[in-house]
N, C-alpha and C positions, 0 to 999 in steps of 0.2 A: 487382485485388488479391484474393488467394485470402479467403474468410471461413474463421474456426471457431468454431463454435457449442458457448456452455461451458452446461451446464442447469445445473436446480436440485439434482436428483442429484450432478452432480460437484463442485457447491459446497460441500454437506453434505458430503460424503466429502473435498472439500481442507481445508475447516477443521478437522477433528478430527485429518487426519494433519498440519497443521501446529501443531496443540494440541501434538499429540506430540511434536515436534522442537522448539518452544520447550520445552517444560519438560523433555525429554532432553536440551538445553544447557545446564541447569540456571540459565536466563533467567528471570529473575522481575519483569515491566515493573511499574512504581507506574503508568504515565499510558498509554494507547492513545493513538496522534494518528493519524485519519485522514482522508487527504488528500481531501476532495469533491470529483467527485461517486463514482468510481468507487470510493473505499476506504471508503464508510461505509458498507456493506452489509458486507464486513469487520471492519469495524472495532467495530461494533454487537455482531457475534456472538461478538467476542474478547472485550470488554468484559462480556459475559453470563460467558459461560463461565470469564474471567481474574477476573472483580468487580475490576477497577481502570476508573476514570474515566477515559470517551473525551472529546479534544479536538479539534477541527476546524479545519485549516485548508483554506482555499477557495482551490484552484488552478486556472486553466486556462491552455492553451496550445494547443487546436485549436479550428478554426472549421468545423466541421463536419469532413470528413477532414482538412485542411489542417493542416499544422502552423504555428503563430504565436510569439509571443514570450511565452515567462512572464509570469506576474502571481498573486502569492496573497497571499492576509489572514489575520494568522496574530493576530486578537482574542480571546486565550480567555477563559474563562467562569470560568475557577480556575487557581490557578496552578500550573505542569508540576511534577509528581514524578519524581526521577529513579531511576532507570533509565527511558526513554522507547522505549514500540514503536510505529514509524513504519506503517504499512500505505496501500498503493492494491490497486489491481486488475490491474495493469498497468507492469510496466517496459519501455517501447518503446525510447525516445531515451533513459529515465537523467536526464533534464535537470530534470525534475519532483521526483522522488528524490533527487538529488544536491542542489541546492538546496535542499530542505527540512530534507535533513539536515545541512549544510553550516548553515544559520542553527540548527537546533538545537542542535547540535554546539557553535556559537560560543558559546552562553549558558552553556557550561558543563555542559551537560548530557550524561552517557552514552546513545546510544541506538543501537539494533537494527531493522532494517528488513525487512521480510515483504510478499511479494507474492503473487500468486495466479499470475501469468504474466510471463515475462522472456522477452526477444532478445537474442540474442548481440550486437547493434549497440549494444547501451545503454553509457552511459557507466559508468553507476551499475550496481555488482550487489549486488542484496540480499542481505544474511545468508541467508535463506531467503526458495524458489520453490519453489510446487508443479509448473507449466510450462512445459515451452520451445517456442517457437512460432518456427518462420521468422519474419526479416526482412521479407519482403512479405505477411503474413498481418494480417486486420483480427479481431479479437476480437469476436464478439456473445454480452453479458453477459447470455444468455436472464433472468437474475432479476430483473435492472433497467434491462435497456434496452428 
């Protein structure tokens, strides 16, 4: 499996150019939800820079590379304001994404979905990627891996 390595440089430089394309949709989230572990480094610096309140929910699906079976805890701390921006690090499979927003969706809630990298295999494609990575490529998240 080919690696690419995203640093801290490109991180700083995807967030602000994706600053931009949220608020040049003239999107304006009340709640950040980001998906642990890879979207709370995201999702922290949305929540600085947006000043609305990040919620967490706690997803996984791999066991080291392997891919396994969903499972998340979606407990929050206060309750969701809507419009809702969904964030991870990574749209691989979509299945992560898509059920997340799929349950938040069903509460009634409007929401918008931002990722840092998407593959054309995913089910799920977010409103906004900054992006696109082959299919057989593994992601190392120099900031927080």
């Amino acid at each position: 499996m080919k690696k690419v390595r995203y640093t801290y440089k490109q991180y700083q430089r995807d967030v602000k150019l994706l600053i931009r394309r949220i608020k040049y949709a003239k999107f304006k989230p009340k709640t950040i939800i980001g998906i642990a572990t890879g979207g709370l480094p995201l999702g922290t610096k949305l929540k600085n820079k947006l000043k609305v309140p990040l919620l967490v929910i706690s997803a996984i699906s791999y066991s080291g590379q392997q891919k396994g079976n969903l499972a998340f805890n979606a407990s929050f701390t206060r309750p969701i304001q809507s419009p809702v921006l969904i964030v991870d690090d990574i749209c691989d499979t979509g299945q992560t994404m898509s059920s997340i927003y799929n349950y938040i969706t069903s509460l009634g809630i409007e929401a918008k979905t931002a990722t840092l990298f998407y593959k054309d295999k995913s089910i799920f494609k977010p409103n906004w990627f900054l992006n696109k990575v082959e299919n057989h490529c593994w992601v190392y998240f120099e900031p927080w891996e």
